[in-house]
DSSP file (Angstrom, degrees, kcal/mol; ACC not computed):
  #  RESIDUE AA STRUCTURE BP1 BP2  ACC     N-H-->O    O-->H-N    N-H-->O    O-->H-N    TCO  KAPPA ALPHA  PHI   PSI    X-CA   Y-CA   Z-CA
    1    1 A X              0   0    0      0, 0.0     5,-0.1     0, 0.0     4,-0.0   0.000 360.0 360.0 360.0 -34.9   70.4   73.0   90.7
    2    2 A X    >>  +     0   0    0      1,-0.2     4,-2.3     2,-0.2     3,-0.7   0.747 360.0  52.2 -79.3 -30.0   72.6   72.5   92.9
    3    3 A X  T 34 S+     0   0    0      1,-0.2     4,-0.3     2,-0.2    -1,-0.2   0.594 104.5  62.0 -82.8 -11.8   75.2   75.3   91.9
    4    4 A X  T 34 S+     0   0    0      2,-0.1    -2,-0.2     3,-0.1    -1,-0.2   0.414  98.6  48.8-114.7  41.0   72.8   77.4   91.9
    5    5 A X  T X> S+     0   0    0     -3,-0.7     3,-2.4     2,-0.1     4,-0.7   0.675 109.6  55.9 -59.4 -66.6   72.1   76.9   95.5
    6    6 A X  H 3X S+     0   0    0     -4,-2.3     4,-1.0     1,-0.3    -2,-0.1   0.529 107.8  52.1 -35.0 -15.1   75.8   77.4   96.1
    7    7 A X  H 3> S+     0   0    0     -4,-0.3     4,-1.6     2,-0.2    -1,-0.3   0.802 101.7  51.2 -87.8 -42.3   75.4   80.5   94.4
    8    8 A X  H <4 S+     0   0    0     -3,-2.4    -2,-0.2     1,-0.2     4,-0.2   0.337 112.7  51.6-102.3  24.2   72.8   81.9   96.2
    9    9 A X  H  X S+     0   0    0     -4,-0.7     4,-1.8     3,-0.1     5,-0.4   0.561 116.3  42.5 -84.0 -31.9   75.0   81.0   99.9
   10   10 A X  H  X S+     0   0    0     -4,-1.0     4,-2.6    -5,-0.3    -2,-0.2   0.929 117.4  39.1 -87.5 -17.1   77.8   82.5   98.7
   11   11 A X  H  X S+     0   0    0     -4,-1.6     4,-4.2     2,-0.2    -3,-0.1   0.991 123.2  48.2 -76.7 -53.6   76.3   85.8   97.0
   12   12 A X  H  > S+     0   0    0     -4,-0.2     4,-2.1     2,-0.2     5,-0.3   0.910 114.0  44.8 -36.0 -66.1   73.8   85.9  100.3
   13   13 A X  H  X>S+     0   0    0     -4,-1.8     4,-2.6     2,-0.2     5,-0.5   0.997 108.9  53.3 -73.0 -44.0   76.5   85.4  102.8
   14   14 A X  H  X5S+     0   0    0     -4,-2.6     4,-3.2    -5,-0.4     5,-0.4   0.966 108.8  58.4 -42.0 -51.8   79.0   87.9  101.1
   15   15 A X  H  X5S+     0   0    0     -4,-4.2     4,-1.5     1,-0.2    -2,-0.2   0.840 110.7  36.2   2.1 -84.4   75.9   90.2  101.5
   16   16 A X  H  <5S+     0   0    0     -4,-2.1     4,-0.4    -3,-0.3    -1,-0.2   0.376 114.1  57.1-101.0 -13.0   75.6   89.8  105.1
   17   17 A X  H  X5S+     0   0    0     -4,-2.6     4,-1.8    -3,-0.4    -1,-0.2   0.774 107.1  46.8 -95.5 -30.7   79.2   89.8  105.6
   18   18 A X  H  X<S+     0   0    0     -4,-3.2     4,-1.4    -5,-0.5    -2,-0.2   0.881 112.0  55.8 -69.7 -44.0   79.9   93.2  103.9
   19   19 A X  H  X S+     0   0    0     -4,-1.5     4,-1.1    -5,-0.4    -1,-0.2   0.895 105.9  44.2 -33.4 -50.5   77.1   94.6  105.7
   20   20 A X  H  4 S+     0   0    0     -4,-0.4     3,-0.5     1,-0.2    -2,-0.2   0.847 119.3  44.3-111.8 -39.8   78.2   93.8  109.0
   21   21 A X  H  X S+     0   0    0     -4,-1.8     4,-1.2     1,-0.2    -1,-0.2   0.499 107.9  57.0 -93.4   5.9   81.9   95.0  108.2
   22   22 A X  H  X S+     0   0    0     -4,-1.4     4,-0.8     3,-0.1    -1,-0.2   0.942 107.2  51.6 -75.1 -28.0   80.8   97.9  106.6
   23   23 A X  H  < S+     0   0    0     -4,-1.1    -2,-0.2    -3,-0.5    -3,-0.1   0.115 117.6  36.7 -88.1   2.7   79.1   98.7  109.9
   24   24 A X  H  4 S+     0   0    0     -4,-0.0     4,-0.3     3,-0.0    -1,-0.3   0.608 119.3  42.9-122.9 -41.2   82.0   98.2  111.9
   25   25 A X  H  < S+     0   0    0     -4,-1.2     4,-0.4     1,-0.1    -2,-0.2   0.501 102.0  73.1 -91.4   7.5   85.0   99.6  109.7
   26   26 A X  S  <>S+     0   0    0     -4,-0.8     5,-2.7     1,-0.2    -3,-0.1   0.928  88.8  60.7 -75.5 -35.9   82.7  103.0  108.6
   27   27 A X  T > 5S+     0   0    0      3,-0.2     3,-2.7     1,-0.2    -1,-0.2   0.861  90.6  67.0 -52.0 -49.3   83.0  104.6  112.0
   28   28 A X  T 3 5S+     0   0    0     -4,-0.3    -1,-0.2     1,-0.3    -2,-0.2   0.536 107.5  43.7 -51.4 -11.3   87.0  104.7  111.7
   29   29 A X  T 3 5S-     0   0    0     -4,-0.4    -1,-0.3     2,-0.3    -2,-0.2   0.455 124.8-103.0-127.6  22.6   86.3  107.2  109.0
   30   30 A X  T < 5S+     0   0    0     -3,-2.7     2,-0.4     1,-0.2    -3,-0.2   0.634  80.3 123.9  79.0  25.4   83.7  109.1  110.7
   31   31 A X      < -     0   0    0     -5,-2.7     2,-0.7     2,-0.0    -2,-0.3  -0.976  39.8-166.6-121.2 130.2   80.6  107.8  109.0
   32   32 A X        -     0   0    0     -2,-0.4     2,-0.2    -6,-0.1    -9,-0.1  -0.956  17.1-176.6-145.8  82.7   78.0  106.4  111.0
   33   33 A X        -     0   0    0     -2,-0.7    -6,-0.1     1,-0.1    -7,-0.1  -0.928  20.0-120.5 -95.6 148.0   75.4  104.3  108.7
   34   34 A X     >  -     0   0    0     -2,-0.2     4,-2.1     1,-0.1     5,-0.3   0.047  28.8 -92.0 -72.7-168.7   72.6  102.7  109.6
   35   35 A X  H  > S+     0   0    0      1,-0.2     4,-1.8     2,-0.2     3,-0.4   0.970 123.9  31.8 -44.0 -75.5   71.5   99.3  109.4
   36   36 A X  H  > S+     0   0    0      1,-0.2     4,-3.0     2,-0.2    -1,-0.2   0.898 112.1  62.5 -77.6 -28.8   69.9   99.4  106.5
   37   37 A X  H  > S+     0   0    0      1,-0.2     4,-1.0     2,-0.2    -1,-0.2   0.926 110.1  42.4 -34.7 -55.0   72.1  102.1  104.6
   38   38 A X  H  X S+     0   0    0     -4,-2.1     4,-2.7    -3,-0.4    -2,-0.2   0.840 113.5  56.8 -76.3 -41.5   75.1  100.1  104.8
   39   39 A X  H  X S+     0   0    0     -4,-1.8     4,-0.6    -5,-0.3    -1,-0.2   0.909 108.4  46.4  -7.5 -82.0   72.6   97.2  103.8
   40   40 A X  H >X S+     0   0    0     -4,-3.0     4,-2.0     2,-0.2     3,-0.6   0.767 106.6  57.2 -43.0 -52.6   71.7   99.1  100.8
   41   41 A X  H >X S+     0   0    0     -4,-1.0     3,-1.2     1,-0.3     4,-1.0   0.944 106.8  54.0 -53.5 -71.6   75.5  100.0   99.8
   42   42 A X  H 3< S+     0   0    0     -4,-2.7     4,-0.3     1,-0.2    -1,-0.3   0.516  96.9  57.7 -12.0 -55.4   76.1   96.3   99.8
   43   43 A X  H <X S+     0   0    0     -4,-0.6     4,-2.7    -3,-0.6     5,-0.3   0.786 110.3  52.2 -39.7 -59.2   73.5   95.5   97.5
   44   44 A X  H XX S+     0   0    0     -4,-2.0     4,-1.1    -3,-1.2     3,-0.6   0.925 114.7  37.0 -27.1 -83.9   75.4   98.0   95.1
   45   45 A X  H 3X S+     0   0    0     -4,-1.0     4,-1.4     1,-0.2    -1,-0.2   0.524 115.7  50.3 -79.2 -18.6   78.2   96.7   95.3
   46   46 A X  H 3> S+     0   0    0     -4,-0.3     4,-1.6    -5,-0.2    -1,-0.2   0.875 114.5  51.2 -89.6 -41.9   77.1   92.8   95.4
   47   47 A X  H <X S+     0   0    0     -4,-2.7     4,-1.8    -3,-0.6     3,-0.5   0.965 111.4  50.5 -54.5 -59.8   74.8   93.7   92.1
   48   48 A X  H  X S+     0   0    0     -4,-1.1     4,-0.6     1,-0.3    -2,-0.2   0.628 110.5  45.8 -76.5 -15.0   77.8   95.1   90.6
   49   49 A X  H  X S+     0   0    0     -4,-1.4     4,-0.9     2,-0.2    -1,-0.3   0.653  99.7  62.0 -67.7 -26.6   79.7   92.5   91.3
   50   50 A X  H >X S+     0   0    0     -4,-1.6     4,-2.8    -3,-0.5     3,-0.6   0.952 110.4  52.6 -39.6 -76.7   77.4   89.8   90.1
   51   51 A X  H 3X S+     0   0    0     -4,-1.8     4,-1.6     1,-0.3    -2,-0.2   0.648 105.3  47.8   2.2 -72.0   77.9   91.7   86.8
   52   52 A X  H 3X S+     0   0    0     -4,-0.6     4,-2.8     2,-0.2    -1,-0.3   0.826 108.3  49.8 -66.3 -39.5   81.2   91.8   86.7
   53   53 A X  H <X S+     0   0    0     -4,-0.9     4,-2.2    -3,-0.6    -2,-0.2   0.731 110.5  59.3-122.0 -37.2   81.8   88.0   87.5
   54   54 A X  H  X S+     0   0    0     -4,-2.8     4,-2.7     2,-0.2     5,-0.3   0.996 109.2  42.5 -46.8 -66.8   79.0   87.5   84.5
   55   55 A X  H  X S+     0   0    0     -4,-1.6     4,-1.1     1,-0.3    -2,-0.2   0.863 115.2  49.1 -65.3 -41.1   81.2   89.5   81.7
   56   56 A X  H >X>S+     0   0    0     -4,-2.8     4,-3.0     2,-0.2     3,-0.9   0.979 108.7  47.8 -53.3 -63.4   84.2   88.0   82.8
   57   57 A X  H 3<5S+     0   0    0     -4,-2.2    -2,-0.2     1,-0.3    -1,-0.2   0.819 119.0  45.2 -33.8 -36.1   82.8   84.2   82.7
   58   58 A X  H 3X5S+     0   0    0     -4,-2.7     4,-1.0     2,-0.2    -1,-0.3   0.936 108.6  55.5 -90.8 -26.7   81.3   85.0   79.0
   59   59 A X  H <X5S+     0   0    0     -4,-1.1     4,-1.7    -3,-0.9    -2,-0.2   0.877 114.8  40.7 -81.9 -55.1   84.6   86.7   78.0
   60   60 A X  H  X5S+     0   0    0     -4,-3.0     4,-0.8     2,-0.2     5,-0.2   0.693 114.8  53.1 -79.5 -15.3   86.4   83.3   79.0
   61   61 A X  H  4<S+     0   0    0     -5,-0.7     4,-0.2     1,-0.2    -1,-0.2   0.929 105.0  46.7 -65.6 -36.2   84.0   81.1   77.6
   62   62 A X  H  X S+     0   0    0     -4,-1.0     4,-2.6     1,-0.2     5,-0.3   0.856 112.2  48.4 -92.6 -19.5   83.8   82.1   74.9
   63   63 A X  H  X S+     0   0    0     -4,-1.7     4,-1.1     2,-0.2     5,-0.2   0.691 115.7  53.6 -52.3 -28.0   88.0   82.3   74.4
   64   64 A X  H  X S+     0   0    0     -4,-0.8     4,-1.6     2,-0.2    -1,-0.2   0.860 105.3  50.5 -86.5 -18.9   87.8   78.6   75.9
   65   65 A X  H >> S+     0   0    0     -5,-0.2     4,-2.9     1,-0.2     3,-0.6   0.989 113.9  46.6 -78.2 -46.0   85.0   77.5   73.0
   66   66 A X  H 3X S+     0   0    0     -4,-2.6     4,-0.7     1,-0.2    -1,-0.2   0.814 111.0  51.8 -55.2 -27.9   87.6   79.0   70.3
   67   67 A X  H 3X S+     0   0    0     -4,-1.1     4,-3.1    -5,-0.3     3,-0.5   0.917 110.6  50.8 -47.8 -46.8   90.6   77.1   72.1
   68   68 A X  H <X S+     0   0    0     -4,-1.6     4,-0.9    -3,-0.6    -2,-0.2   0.938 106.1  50.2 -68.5 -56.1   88.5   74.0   71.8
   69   69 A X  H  < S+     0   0    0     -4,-2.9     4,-0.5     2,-0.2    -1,-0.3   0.417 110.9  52.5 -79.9  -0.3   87.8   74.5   68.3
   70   70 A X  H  X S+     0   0    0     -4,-0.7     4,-3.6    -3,-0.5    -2,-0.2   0.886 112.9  49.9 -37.3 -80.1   91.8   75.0   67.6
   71   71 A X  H  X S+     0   0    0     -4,-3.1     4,-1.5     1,-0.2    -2,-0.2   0.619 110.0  40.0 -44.3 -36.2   92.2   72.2   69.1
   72   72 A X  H >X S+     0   0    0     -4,-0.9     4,-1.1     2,-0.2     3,-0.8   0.966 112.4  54.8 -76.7 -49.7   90.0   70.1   67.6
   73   73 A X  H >> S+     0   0    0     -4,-0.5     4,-3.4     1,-0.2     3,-0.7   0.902 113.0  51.6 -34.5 -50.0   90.7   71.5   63.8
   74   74 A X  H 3< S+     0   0    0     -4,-3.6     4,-0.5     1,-0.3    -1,-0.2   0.901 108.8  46.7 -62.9 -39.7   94.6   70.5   64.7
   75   75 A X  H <X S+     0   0    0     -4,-1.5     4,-0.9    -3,-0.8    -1,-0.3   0.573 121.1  39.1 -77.6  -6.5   94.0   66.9   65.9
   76   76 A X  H <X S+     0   0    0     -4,-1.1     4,-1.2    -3,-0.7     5,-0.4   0.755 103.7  64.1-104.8 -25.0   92.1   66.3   63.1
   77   77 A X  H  < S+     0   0    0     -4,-3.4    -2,-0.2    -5,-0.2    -3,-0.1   0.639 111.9  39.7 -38.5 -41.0   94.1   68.1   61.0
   78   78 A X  H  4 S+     0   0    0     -4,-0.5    -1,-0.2     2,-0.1    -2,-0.2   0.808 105.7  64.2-101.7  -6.8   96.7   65.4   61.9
   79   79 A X  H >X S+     0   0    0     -4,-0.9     3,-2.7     2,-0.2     4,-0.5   0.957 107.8  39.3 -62.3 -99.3   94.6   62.7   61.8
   80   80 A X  H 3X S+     0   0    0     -4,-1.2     4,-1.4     1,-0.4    -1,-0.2   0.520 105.3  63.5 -28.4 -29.6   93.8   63.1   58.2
   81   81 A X  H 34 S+     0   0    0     -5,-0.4    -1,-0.4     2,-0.2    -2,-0.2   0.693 107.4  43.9 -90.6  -4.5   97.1   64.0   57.2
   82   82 A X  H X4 S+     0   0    0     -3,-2.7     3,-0.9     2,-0.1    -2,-0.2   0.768 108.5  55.7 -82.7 -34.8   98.4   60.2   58.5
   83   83 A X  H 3< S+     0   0    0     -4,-0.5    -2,-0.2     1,-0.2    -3,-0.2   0.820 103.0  57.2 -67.9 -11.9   95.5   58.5   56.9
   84   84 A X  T 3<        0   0    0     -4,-1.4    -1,-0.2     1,-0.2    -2,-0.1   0.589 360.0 360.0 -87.3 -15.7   96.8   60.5   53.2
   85   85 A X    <         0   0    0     -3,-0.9    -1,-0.2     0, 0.0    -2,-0.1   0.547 360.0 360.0 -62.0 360.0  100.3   58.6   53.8
């Protein structure tokens, strides 16, 4: 439970923190959003990151559960092969 509080402070504050610097650096390139535009854009991008962070996490998981199962096959693998001595 508790990582997913931590999850939803960091996703939340990245949020609010991309907001607020979209709303500050967007003018230096002559766009002028509002509040809630730049909001919105966030949300985009925060979704789509969410997303990304998903495929990756399943992509290494599942590479770490085949590692594991290397691993185990080889230590047992040598185990067996002292007790045949």
């Amino acid at each position: 439970m508790r990582n997913l509080f931590e999850t939803f402070i960091d996703v939340g504050s990245g949020l609010i923190l991309s907001t607020l610097i979209q709303l500050f650096i967007f003018p230096f390139f002559g766009m002028y959003p509002t509040v809630m535009e730049s909001f919105h854009i966030a949300l985009i991008f925060t979704v789509i990151s969410i997303c990304r962070s998903w495929c990756w996490r399943t992509i290494f998981g599942r590479n770490k559960h085949k590692l594991n199962n290397i691993r185990y096959k080889k230590k047992n693998f040598y185990f067996f092969k002292k007790l045949t001595k």
